[in-house]
C-alpha positions as CSV (number, residue, x, y, z in Angstrom):
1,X,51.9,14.5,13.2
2,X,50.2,15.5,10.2
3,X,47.8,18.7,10.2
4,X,44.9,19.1,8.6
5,X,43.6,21.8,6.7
6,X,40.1,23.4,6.1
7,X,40.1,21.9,2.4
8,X,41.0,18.3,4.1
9,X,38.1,19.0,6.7
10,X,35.6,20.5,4.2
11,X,36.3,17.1,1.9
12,X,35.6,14.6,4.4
13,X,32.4,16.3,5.7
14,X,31.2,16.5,1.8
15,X,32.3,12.4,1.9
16,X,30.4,11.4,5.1
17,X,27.1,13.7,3.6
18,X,27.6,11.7,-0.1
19,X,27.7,8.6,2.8
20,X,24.8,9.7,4.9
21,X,23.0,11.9,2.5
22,X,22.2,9.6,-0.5
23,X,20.8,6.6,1.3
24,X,18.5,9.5,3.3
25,X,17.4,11.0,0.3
26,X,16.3,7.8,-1.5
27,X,14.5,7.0,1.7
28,X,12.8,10.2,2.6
29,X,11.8,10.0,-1.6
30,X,10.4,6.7,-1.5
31,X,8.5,7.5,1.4
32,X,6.8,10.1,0.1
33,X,6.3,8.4,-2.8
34,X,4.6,5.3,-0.6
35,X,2.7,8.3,1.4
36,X,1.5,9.3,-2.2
37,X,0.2,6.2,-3.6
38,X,-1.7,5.7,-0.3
39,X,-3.4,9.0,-0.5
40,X,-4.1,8.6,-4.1
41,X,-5.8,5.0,-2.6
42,X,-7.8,6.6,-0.1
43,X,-9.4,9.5,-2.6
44,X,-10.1,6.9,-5.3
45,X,-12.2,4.9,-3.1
46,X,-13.6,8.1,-0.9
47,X,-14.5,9.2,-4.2
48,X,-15.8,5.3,-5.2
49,X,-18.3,5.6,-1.9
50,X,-19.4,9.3,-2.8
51,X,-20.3,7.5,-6.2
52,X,-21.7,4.7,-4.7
53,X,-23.7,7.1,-2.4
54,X,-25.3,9.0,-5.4
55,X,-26.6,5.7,-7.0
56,X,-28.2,4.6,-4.0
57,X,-29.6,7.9,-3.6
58,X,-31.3,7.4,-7.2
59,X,-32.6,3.8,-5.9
60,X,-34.4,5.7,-3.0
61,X,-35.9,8.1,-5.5
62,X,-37.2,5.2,-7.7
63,X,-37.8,1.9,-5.4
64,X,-40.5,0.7,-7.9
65,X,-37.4,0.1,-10.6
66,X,-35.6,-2.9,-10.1
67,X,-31.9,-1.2,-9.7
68,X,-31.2,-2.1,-6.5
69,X,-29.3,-5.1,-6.5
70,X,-29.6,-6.4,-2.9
71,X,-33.3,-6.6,-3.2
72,X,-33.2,-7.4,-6.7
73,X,-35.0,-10.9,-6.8
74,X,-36.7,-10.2,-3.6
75,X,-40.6,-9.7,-4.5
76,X,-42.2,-9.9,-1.2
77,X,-40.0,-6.6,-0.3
78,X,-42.2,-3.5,0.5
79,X,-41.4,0.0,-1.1
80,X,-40.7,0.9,2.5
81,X,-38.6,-2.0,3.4
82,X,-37.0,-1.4,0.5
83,X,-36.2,2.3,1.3
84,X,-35.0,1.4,4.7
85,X,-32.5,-1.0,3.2
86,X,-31.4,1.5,0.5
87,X,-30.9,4.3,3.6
88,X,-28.8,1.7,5.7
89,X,-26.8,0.6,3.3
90,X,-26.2,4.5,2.4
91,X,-25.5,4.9,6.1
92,X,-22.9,1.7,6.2
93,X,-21.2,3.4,2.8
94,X,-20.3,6.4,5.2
95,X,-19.7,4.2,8.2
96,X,-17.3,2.4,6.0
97,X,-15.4,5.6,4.7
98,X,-15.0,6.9,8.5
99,X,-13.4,3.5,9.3
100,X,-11.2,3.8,6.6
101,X,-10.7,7.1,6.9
102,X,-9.6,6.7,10.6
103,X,-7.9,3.1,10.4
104,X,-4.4,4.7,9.7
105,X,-4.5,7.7,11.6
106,X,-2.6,8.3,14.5
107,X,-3.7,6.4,18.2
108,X,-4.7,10.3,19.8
109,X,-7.0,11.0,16.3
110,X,-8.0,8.0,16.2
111,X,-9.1,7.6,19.9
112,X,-10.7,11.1,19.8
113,X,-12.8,10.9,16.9
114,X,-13.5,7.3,15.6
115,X,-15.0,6.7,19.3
116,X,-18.1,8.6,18.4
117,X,-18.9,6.6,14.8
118,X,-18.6,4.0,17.0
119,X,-21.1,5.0,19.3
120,X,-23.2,5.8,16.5
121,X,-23.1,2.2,15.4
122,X,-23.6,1.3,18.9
123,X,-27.2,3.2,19.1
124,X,-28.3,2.0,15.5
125,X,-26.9,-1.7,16.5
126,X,-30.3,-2.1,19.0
127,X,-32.2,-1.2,16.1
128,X,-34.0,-4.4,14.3
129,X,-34.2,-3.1,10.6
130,X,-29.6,-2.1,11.2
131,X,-29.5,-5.4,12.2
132,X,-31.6,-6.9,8.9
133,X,-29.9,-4.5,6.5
134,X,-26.6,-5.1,8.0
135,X,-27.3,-8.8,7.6
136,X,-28.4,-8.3,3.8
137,X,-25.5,-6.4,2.8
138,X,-22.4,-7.6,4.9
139,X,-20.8,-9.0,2.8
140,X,-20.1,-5.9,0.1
141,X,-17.8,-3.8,2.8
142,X,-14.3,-4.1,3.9
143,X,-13.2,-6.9,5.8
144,X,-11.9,-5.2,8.8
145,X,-15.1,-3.2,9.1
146,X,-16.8,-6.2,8.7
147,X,-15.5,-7.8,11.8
148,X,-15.9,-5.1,13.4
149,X,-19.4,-4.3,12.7
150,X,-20.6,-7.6,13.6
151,X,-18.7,-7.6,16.6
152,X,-20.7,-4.3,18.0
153,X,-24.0,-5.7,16.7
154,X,-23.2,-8.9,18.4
155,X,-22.6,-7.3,21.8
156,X,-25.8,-5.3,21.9
């Protein structure tokens, strides 16, 4: 019967962490890599709404200038329509973001704290001018948040 010694035991245990260690290492660095590219996706487009955000900020400042595309060709829109509109679609920007912004978080975070947006949306939902502005601009926004908009707005 042969014996081992610790140099025999110390070289299969480096072995079987070479075996077990590499393919681990590649994973746990391509998942953080994947975990990276995700974030960087998230703050360019959180950072894409903010801009957004600020422009129609300046279009609520100066509804008589024809900058604000959705009512661009519209002429028999009323500065106060129009400002309505402009705050909505403001509104759905950060409605958007918080549905992004919540989408991939876990079910508990999720559950806790995407409930009450929802809500939110629920309240402005019974509201006629939501309704219009949400009609105007729903085609601009993500497609999940899409469906799910119109599938509050259509239950209330």
């Amino acid at each position: 019967m042969e014996s081992y010694t610790i140099k025999d035991w110390l070289e299969l245990f480096s072995y079987a962490a070479t075996i077990i260690g590499i393919p681990l290492a590649i994973y746990v660095y391509y998942s953080d890599k994947l975990k990276d590219r995700k974030l960087k996706e998230k703050e360019a487009l959180f950072t894409g709404h903010s801009l957004y955000a600020d422009y129609l900020k300046l279009c609520l400042d100066n509804p008589e200038l024809q900058v604000y595309s959705t009512t661009m060709n519209r002429k028999d829109i009323s500065v106060n329509e129009k400002k309505e509109l402009i705050i909505f679609e403001i509104l759905f920007t950060y409605l958007e973001s918080a549905f992004l912004f919540y989408k991939d978080q876990p079910d508990d975070v999720k559950n806790n704290r995407w409930e009450g947006w929802v809500n939110y949306i629920r309240e402005f939902s019974e509201d006629d001018t939501f309704r219009k502005a949400w009609e105007i601009t729903a085609g601009q926004w993500d497609k999940d948040f899409m469906k799910l908009m119109n599938e509050i707005i259509r239950k209330n």
